[in-house]
C-alpha distance (Angstrom), angle and dihedral (degrees) to the residues before:
residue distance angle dihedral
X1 . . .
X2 3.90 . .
X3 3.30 103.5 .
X4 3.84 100.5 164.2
X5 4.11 84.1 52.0
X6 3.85 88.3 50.4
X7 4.25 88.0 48.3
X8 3.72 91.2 52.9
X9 3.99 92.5 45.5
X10 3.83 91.0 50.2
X11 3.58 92.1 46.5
X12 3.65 85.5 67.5
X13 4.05 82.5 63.9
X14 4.30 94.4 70.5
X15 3.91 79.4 61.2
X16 3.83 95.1 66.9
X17 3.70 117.1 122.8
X18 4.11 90.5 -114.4
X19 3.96 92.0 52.6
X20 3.47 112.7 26.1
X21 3.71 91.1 79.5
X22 3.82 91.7 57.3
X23 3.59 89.4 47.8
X24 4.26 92.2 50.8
X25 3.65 91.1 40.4
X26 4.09 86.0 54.0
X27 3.47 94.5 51.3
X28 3.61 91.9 54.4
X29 3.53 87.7 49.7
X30 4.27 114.3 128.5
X31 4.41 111.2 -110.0
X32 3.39 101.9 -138.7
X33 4.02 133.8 -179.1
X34 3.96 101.8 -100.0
X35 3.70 141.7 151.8
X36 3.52 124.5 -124.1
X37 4.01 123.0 -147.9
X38 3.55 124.2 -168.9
X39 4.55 117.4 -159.5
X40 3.59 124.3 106.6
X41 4.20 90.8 -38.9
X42 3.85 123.5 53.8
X43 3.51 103.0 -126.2
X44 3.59 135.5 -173.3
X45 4.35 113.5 174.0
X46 3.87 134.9 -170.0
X47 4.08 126.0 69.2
X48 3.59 113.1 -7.9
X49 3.96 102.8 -122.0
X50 3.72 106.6 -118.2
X51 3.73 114.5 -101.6
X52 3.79 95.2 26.8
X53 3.94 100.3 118.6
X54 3.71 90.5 45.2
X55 4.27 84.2 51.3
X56 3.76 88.3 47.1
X57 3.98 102.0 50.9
X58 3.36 84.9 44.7
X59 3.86 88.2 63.4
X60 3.37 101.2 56.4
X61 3.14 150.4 167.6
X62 3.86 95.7 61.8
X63 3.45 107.6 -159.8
X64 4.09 104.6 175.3
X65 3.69 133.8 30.9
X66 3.55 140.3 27.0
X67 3.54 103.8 -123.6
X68 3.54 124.9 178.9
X69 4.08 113.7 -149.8
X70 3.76 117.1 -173.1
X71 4.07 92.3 -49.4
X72 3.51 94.2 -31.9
X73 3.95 106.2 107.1
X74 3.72 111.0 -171.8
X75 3.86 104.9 -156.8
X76 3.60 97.2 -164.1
X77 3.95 129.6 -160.0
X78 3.92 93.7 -97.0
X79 3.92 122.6 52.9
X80 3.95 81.1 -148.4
X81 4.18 82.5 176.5
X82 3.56 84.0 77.0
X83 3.42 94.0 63.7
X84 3.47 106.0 36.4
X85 3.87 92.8 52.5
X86 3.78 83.3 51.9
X87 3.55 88.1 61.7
X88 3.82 108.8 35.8
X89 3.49 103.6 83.1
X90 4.40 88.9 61.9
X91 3.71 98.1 55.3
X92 4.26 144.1 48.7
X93 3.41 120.4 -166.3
X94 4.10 100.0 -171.0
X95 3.89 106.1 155.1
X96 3.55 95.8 -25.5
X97 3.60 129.7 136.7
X98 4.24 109.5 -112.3
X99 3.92 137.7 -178.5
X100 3.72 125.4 -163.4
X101 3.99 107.4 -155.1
X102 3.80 108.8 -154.1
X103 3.77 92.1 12.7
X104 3.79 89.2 170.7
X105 3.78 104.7 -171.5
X106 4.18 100.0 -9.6
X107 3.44 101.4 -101.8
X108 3.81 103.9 131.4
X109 4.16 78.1 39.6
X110 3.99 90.8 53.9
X111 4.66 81.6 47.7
X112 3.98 91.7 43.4
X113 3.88 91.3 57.8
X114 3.86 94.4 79.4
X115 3.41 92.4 58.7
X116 4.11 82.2 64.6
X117 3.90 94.9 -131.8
X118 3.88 113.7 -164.7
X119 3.54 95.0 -122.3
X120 4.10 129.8 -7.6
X121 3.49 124.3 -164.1
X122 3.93 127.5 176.6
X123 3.66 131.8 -153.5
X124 3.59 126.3 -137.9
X125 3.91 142.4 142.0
X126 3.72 93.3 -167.7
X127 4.10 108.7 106.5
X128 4.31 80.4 -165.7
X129 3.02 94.0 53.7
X130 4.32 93.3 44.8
X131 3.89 85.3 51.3
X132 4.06 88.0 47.5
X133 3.98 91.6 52.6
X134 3.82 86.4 36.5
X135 3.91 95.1 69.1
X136 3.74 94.7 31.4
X137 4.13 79.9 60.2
X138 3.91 99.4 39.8
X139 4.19 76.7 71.3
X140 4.14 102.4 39.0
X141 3.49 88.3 39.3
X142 3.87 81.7 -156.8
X143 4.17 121.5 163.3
X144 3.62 95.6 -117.3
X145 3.89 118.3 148.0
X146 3.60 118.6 -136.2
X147 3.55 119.0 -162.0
X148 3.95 126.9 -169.8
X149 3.45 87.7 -151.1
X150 4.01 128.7 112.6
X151 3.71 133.2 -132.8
X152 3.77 94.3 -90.4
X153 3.76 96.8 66.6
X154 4.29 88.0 50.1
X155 3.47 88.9 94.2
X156 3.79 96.5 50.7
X157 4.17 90.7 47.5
X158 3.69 121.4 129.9
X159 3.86 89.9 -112.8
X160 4.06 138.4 31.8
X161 3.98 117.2 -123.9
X162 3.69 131.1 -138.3
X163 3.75 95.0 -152.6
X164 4.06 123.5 36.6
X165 3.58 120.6 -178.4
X166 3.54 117.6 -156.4
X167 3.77 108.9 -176.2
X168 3.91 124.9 175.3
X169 3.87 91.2 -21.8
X170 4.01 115.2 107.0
X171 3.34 97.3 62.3
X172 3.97 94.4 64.2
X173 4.16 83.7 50.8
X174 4.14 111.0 101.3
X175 3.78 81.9 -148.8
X176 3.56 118.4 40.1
X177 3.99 99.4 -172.7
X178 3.37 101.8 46.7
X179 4.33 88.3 57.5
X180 3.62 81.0 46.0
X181 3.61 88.2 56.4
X182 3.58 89.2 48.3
X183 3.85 97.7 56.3
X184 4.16 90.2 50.7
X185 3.44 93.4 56.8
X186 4.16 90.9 46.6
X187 3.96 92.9 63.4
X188 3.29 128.5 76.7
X189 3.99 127.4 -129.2
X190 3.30 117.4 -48.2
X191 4.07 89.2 8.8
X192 3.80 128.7 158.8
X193 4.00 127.1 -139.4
X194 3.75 115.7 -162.0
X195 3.25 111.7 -163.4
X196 4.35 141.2 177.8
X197 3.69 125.8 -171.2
X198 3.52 132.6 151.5
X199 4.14 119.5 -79.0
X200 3.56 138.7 177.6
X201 3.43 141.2 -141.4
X202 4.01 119.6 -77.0
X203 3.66 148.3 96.6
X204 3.43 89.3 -136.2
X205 3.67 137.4 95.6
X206 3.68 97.5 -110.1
X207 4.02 154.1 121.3
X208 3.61 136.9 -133.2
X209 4.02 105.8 -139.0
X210 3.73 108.7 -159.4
X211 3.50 107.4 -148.2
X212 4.10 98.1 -140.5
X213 3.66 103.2 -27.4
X214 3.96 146.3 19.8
X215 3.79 117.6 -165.0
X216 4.52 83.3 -16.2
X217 3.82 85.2 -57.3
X218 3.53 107.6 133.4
X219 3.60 102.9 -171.1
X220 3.85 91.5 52.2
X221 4.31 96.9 125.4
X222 3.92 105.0 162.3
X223 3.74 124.6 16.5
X224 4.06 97.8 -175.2
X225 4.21 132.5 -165.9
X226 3.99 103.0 -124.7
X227 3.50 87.2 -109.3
X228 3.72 93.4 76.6
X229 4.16 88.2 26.8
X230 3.36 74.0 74.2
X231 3.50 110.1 48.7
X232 3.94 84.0 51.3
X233 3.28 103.3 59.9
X234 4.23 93.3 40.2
X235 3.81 81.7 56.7
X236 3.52 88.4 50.1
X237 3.64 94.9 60.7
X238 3.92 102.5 -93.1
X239 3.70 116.9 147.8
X240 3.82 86.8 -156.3
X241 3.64 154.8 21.7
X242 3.66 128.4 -157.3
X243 3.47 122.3 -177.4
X244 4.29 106.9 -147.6
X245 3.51 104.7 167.8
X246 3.80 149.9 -7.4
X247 3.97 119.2 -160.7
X248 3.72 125.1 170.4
X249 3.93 110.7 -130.4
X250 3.58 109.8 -113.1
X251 4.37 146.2 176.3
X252 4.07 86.6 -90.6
X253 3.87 90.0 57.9
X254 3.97 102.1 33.2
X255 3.14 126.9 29.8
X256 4.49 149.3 137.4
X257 3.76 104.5 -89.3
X258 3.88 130.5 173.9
X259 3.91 80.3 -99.4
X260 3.32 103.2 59.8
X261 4.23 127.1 64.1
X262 4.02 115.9 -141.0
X263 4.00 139.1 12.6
X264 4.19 115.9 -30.2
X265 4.03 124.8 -176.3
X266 3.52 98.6 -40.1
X267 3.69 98.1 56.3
X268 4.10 88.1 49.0
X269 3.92 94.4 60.6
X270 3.61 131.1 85.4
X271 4.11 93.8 -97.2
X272 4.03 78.6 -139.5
X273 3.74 107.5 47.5
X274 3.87 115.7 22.6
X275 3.90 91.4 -156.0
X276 3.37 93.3 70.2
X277 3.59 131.6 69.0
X278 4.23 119.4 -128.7
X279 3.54 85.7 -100.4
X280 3.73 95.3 56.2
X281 3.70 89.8 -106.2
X282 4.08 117.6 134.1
X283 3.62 107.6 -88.7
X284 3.60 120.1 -89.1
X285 4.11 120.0 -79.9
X286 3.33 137.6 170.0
X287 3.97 135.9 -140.6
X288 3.87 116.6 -167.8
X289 3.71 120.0 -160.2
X290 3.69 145.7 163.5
X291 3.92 127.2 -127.9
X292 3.72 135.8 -165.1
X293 3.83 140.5 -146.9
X294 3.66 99.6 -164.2
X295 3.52 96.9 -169.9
């Protein structure tokens, strides 16, 4: 695969007529001294440049953060803090090379950078949510790569990562394995995956099929019990599975904000029984774990 043909073809996509005034009215934007601090919020402090709140409604919908620029504190639909402090404690990044699949707008990127990975490379075919990391960056000034590339062209990138995460992404996959597949051959020897998709309850090996949606989501295909989570990703090559955490997604994590357009959580539950999706489907939860390629 071409992947430096594909980059220069996408490129082409921060052109369209819905982004390419976000990207202009970011390259106008002011550089201005500022300091950056990196704990649960994103922030960047000093002099707001002028024009920035303008640039950042104009960005919307903001789907992870919160980020804090100058006074501007963008309290987006996902508390994503909740989930990366979930996480932190099971992995250390120190001088190792690390992907983020479906890295939306960088923020677990912009968390991962005190951890002073080697290299750290996100993957995203969203040119919003390029131009959203894009101004976060134009402040950090960090070296972060951002790809408009999806998880099916990890296996075909220049370089082989020790870390992968895989965050809220196999569940929008028609087949689950075969993106497995894809992350295995992305690491390197000896590399880790961690992974979180939605599950349901079971001790069997089995699938929940939505018929056209799960909690709204369309492109929800397979919504697994871990039992046959973990049959998928031995099939996929794993050498092991390691189950880190399970959470269920609720209003503190998801919710509408003034940042976001259209329903969140609460409009995706059965307005009479909270365990249950609209659809009739049991409620959204998540199970977190890690998985190895020994060799």
């Amino acid at each position: 695969m071409d992947l430096q043909k594909l980059r220069n073809e996408r490129k082409k996509w921060m052109t369209w007529k819905n982004i390419k005034p976000l990207h202009d009215a970011l390259n106008s934007l002011e550089d201005v001294p500022c300091t950056i601090s990196v704990t649960d919020i994103v922030s960047i402090d000093g002099k707001r440049p002028e024009g920035l709140l303008e640039i950042t409604r104009m960005m919307m919908p903001w789907r992870k953060g919160p980020f804090q620029l100058f006074d501007i504190f963008i309290d987006a639909e996902w508390q994503s803090n909740i989930k990366y402090n979930l996480l932190r404690k099971h992995f250390n990044l120190k001088d190792k090379r690390v992907a983020d699949i479906g890295c939306n707008n960088g923020y677990y990127m912009f968390r991962m950078l005190e951890d002073k990975p080697k290299r750290l490379v996100g993957f995203d075919p969203s040119p919003l949510y390029k131009t959203q990391f894009d101004l976060i960056n134009h402040f950090v000034k960090s070296d972060i790569v951002y790809e408009l590339l999806g998880v099916e062209h990890v296996e075909f990138y220049e370089e082989k990562f020790d870390t992968i995460f895989c965050l809220g992404v196999l569940y929008h996959r028609s087949d689950p394995v075969a993106m497995l597949k894809q992350l295995f051959k992305g690491l390197d020897k000896k590399g880790e995956v961690i992974l979180d998709t939605f599950y349901i309850e079971g001790e069997e090996e089995m699938a929940l099929c939505p018929a056209s949606s799960y909690s709204k989501i369309p492109n929800i295909y397979f919504v697994p019990t871990i039992k046959a989570l973990k049959h998928w990703c031995l099939r996929a090559g794993f050498d092991s599975f390691e189950v880190l955490e399970t959470s269920k997604t609720d209003a503190d994590e998801q919710r509408k904000t003034d940042w976001i357009e259209g329903q969140s959580l609460e409009d995706f539950l059965d307005p009479q029984d909270e365990t249950k999706t609209i659809e009739g489907y049991p409620a959204p939860q998540r199970v977190y774990v890690r998985l190895l390629k020994d060799k």
